[in-house]
Backbone as CSV, one residue per row, in Angstrom:
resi,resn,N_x,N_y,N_z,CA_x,CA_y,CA_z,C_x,C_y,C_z
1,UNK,-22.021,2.354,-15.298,-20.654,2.365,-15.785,-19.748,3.164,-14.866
2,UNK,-20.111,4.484,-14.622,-19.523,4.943,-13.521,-18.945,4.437,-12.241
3,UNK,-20.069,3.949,-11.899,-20.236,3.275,-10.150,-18.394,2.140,-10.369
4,UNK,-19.376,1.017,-11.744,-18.176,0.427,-11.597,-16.526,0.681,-11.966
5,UNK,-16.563,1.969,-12.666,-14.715,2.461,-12.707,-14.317,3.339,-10.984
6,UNK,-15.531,4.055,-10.358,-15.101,4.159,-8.946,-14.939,2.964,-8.048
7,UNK,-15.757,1.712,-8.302,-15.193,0.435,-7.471,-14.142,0.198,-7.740
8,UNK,-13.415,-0.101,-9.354,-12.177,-0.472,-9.657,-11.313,0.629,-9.248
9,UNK,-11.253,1.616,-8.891,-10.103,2.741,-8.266,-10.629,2.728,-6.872
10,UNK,-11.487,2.302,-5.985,-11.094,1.786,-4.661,-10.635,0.701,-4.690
11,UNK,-10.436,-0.555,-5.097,-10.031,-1.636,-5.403,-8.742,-1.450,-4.858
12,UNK,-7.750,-0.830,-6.344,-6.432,-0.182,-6.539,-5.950,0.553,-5.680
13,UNK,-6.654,1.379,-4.749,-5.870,2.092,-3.323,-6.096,1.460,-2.022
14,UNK,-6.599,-0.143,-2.371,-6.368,-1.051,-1.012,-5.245,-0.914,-0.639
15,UNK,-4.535,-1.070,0.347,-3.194,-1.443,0.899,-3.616,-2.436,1.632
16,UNK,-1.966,-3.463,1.366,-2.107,-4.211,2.469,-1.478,-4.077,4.144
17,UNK,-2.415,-5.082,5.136,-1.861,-5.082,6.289,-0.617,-5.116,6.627
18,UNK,0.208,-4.195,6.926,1.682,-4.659,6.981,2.216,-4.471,8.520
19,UNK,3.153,-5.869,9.062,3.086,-5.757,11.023,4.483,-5.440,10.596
20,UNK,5.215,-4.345,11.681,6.307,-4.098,12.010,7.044,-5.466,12.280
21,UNK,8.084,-6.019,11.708,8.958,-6.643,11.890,8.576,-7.874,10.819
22,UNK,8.058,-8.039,10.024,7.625,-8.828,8.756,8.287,-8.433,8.431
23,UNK,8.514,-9.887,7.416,9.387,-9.683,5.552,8.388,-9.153,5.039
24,UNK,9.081,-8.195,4.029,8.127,-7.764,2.861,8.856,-7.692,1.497
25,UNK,8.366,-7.798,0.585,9.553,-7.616,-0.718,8.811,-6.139,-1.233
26,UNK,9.311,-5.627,-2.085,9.366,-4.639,-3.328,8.169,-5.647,-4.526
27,UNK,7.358,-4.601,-4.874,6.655,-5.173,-6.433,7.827,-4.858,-7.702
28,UNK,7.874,-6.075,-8.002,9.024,-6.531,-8.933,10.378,-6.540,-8.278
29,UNK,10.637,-6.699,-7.343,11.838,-7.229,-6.742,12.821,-8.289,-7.323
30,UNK,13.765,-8.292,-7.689,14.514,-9.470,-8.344,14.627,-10.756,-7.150
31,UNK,14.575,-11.866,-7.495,14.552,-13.048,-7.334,15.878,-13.230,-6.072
32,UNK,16.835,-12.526,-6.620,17.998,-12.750,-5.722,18.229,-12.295,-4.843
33,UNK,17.604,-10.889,-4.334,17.427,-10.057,-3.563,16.464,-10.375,-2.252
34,UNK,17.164,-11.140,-1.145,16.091,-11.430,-0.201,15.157,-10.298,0.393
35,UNK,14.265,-10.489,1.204,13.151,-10.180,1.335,13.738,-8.355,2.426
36,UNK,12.973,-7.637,2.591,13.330,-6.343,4.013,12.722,-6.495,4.771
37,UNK,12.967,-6.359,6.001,12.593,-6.379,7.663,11.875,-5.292,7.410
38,UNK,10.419,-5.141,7.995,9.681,-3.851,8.189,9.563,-3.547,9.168
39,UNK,10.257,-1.871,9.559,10.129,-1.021,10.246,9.012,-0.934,11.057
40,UNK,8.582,0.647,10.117,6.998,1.005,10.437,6.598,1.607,9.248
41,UNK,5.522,1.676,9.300,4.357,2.218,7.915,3.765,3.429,8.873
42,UNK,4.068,4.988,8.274,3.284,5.738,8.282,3.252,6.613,7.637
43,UNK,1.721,6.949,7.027,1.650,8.049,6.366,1.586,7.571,4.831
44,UNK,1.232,6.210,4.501,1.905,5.976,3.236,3.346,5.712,2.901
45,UNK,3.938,5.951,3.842,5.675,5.785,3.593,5.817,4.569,4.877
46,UNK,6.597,3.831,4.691,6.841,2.425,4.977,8.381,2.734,5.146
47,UNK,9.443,2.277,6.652,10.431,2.187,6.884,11.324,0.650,6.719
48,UNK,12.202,0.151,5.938,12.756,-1.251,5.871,13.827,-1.311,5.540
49,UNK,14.293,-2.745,6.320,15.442,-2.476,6.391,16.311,-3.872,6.085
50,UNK,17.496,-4.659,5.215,18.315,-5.562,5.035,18.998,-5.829,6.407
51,UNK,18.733,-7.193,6.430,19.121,-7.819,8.404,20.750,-7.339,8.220
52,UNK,21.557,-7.437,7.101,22.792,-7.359,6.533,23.481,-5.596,6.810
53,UNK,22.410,-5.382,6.444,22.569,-3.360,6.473,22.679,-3.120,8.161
54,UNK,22.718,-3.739,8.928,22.971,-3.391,10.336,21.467,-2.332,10.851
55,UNK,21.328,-2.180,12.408,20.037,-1.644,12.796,19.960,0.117,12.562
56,UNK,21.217,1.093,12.112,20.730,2.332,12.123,20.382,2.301,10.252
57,UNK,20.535,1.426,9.418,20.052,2.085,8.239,19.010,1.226,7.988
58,UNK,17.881,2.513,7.363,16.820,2.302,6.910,16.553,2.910,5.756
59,UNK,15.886,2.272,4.689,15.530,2.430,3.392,13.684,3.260,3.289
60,UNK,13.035,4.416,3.134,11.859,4.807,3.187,11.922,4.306,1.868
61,UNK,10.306,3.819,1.952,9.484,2.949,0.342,8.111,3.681,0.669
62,UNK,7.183,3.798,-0.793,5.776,4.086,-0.391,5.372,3.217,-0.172
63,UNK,4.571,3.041,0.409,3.595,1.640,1.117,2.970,0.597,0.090
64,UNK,2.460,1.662,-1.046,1.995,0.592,-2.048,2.724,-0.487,-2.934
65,UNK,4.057,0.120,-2.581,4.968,-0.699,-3.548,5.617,-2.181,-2.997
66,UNK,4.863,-2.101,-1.369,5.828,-3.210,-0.458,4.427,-4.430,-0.812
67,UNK,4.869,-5.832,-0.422,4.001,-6.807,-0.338,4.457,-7.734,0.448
68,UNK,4.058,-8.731,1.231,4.531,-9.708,2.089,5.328,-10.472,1.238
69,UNK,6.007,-11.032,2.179,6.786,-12.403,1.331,6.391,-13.621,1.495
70,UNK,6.272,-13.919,0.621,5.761,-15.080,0.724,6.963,-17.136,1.125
């Protein structure tokens, strides 16, 4: 029983692969809200940015919360 609640909490701190300059959305992102240009990921903190927001602003997200777009 053990073994398997430590598999399910490595499971849960997978992250995914994320390449600098991918779309990525927000988990639960609204529908209308297109996708963010990704920066860089380090440290757990993830840099992104709206093509619209021009190249000096950037938005920091934790890493777990970003996902590709699909």
């Amino acid at each position: 029983m053990a073994s398997s609640i430590r598999t399910a909490n490595a499971a849960a701190n997978v992250l995914e692969l994320l390449y600098p300059g991918s779309f990525v959305k927000l988990r639960n992102q609204p529908s209308d809200l297109p996708p963010f240009q990704l920066i860089q990921c380090r440290g757990g903190r993830c840099w992104v940015r709206q093509q619209a927001w021009g190249s000096l602003v950037q938005w920091e997200v934790e890493h777990q919360r970003l996902t590709t777009a699909a």
